[in-house]
C-alpha positions as CSV (number, residue, x, y, z in Angstrom):
1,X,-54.3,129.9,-37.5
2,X,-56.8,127.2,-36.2
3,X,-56.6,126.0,-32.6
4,X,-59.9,124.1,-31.5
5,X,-62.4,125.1,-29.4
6,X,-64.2,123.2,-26.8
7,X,-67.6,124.0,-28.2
8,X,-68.7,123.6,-31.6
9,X,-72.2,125.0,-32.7
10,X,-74.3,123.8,-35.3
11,X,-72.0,123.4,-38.1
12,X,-69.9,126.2,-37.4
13,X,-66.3,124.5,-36.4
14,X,-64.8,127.6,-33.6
15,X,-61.4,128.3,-32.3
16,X,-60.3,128.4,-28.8
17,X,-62.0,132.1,-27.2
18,X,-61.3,133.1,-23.8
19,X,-63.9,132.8,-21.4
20,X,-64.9,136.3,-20.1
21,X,-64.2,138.0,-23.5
22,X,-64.8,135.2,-26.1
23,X,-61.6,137.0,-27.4
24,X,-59.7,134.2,-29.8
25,X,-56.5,133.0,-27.9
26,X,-53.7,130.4,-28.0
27,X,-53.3,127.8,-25.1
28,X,-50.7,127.6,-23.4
29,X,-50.4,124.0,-23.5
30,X,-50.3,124.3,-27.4
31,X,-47.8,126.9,-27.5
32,X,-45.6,124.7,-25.1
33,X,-46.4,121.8,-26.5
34,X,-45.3,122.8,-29.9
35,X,-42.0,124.6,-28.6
36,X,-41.1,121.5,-26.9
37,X,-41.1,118.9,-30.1
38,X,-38.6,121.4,-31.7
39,X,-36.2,120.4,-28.7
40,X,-34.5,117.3,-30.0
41,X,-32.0,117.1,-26.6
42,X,-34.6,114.3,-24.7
43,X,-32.3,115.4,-21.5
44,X,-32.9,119.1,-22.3
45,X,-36.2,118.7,-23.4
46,X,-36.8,117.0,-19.9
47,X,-35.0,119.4,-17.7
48,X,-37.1,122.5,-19.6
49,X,-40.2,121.0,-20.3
50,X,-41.2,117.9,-17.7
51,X,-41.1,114.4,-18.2
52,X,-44.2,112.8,-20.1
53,X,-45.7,109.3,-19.1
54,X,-44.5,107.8,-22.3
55,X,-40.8,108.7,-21.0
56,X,-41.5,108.2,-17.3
57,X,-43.0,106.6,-14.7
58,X,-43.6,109.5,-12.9
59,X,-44.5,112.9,-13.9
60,X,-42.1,115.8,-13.2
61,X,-42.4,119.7,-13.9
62,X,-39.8,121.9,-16.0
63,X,-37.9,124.7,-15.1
64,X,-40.2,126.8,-17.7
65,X,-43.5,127.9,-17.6
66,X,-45.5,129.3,-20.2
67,X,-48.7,131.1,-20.5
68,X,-51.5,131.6,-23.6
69,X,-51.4,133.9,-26.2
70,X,-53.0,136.8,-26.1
71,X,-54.3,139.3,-29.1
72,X,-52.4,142.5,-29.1
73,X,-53.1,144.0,-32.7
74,X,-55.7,142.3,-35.7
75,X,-55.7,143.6,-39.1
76,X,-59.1,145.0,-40.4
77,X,-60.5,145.6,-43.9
78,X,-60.6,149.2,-44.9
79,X,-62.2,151.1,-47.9
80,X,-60.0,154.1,-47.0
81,X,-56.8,152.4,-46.2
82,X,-56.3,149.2,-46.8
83,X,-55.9,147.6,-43.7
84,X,-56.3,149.0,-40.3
85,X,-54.6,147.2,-37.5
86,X,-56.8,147.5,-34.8
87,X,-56.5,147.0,-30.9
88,X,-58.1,148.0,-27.4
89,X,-57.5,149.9,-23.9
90,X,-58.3,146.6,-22.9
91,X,-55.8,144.5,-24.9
92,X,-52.8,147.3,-24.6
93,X,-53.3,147.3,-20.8
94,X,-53.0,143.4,-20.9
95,X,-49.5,143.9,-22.8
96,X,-48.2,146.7,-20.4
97,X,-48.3,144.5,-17.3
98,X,-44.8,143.0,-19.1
99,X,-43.3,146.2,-20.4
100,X,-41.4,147.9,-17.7
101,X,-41.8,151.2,-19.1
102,X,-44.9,152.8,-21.2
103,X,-46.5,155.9,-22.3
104,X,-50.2,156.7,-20.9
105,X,-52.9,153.8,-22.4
106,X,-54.2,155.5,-25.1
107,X,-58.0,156.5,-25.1
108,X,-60.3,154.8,-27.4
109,X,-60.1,156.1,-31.2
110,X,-56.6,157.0,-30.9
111,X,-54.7,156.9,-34.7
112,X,-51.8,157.4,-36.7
113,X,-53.6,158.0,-39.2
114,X,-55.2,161.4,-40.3
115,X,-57.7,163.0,-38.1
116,X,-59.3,165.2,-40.8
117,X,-60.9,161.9,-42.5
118,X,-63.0,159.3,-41.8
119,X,-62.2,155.7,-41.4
120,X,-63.9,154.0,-43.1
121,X,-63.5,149.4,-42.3
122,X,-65.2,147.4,-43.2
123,X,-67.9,146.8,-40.7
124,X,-67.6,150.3,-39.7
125,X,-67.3,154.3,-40.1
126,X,-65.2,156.3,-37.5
127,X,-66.2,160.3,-38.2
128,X,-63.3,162.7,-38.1
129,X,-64.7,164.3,-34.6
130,X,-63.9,161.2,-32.8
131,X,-60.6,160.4,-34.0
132,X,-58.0,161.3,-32.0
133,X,-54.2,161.5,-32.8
134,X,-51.5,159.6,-31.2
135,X,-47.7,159.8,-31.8
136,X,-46.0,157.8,-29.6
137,X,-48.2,154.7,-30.9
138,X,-45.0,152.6,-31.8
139,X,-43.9,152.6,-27.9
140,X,-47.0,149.6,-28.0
141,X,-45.1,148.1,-31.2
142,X,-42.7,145.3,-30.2
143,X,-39.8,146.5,-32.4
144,X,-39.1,143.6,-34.9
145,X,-38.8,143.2,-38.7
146,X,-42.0,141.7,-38.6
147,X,-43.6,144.6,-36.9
148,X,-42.7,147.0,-39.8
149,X,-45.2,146.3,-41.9
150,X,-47.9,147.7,-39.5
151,X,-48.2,151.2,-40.3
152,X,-52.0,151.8,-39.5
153,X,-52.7,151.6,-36.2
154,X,-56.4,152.5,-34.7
155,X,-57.7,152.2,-30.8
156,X,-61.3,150.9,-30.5
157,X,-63.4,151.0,-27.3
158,X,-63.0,147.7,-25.7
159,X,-66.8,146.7,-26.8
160,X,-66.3,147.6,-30.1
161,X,-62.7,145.9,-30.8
162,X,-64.5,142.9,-29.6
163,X,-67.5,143.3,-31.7
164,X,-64.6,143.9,-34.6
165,X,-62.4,141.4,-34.1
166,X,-65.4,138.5,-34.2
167,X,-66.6,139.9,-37.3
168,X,-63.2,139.5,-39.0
169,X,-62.3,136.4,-38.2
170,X,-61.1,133.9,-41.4
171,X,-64.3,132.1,-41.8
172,X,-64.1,129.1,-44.8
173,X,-66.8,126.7,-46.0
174,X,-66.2,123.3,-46.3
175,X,-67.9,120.7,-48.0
176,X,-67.3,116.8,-48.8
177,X,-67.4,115.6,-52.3
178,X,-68.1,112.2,-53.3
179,X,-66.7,110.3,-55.6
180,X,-69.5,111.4,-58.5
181,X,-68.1,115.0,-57.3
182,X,-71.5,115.4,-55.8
183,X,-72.2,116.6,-52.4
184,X,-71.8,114.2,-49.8
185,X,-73.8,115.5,-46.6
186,X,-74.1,119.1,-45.3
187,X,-71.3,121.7,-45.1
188,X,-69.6,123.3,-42.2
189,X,-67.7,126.7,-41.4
190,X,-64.2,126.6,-40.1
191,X,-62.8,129.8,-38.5
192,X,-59.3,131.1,-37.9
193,X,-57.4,133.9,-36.6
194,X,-56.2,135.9,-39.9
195,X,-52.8,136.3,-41.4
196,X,-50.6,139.4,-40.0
197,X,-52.3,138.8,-36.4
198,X,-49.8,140.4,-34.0
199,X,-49.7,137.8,-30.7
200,X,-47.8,137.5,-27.6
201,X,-46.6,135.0,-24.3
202,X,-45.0,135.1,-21.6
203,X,-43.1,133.1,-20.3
204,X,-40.9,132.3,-17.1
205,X,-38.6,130.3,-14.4
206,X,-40.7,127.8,-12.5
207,X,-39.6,127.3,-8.8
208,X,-38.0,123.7,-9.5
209,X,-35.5,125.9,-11.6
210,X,-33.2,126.2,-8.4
211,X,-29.7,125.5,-9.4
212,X,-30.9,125.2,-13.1
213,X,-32.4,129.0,-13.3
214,X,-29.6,130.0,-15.8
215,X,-28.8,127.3,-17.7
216,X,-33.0,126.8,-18.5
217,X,-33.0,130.6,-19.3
218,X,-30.3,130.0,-22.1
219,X,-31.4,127.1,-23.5
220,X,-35.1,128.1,-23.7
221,X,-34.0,131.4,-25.6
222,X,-31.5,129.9,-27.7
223,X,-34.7,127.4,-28.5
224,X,-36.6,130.2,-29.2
225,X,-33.8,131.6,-32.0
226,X,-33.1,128.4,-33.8
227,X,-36.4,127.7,-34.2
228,X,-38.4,131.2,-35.5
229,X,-40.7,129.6,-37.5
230,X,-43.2,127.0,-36.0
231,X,-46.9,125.7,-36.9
232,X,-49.3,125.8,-34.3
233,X,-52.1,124.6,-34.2
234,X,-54.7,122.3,-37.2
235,X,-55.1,122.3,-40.5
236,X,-51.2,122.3,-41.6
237,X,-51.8,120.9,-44.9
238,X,-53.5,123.9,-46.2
239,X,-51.1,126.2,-44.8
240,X,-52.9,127.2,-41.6
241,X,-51.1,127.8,-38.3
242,X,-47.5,129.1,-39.7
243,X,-46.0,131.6,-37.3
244,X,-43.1,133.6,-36.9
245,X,-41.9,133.9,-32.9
246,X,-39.1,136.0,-31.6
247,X,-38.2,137.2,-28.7
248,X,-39.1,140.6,-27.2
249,X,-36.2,142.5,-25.7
């Protein structure tokens, strides 16, 4: 998935990154934005999403709000075991603040996997005497079809996961071709965030939902179900920014 960034160095073409991790993320306004071209109601669409300038004269807000996407588990390369989904203290303290109810944060180099073996991804080596084990890993596992296929879980210290996750970013180079099938100027890199990326949002009631709290909460989620796949973000015609969304109970 390729969602622009505001920067682009030399000819390396980036992706939106938080600002205080450099974490890739989704924006808001292109999660929402997308969601709300699936509505094809222009009274409902209104009432959930705002008015736009093309519609109206004046601006008005929706009864929903909805905030960015956030990394919660990345799938690594591994020699030993395929792929390693990978994650943080950081990242599964971010994705508590909306569970009512979870186990203790796990500490870094928590697994699933055995204890008695190194890990070896691959960027890096985790030796059997820091591996710790941890069973009650699915209770950070939204529970979804989707979900199931992640069946190697690892925590990473916050630095590292970061370190990690930039490394494994989907990285393509791109070049123009005349038409002699020659090059035609430089090249570039493009990234993205990889297939089987787990990613969440949340989302709410804004406070001009008064009167209209319930009947925005149904039609948002009944939005949400008729519409499970989506494409966010660039790139479409090569397949990019296909995602599955559901939501968590």
């Amino acid at each position: 998935m390729h969602t622009g960034g505001t920067t682009q160095e030399g000819n390396l073409l980036g992706i939106s990154r938080e600002s205080h991790t450099n974490l890739p993320y989704l924006p808001s306004s292109s999660i929402r934005g997308r969601i709300r071209a699936s509505e094809g109601d222009t009274t409902k669409r209104n009432r959930l999403f705002g008015t736009t300038l093309e519609e109206s004269s004046t601006l008005e807000q929706g009864d929903i709000w909805i905030g960015d996407g956030s990394l919660l588990w990345l799938p690594v390369p591994s020699l030993s075991h395929g792929i390693v989904w990978i994650s943080s203290p950081m990242l599964l303290r971010r994705w508590g603040r909306f569970q009512e109810s979870l186990p203790e944060i796990p500490e870094a180099y928590s697994t699933n996997l055995d204890t008695d073996k190194p890990i070896y991804l691959k960027d890096a080596i985790i030796k059997p005497n820091h591996l710790r084990d941890w069973s009650d890993w699915e209770h950070f596992m939204p529970e979804h079809t989707q979900t199931q296929m992640i069946e190697r879980v690892l925590i990473l210290p916050d630095q590292h996961c970061s370190t990690l996750i930039q490394m494994s970013l989907w990285r393509q180079v791109k070049i123009k071709l005349d038409q002699h099938k020659s090059v035609d100027g430089g090249f570039r890199y493009e990234e993205a965030i990889r297939p089987d990326t787990l990613m969440y949002f949340p989302w709410g009631l804004t406070a001009k939902a008064n009167g209209t709290a319930e009947q925005s909460n149904s039609d948002f989620k009944q939005l949400i179900h008729s519409h499970e796949l989506l494409q966010i973000g660039g790139q479409e015609s090569l397949g990019r920014g296909f995602v599955k969304q559901w939501l968590d109970s």
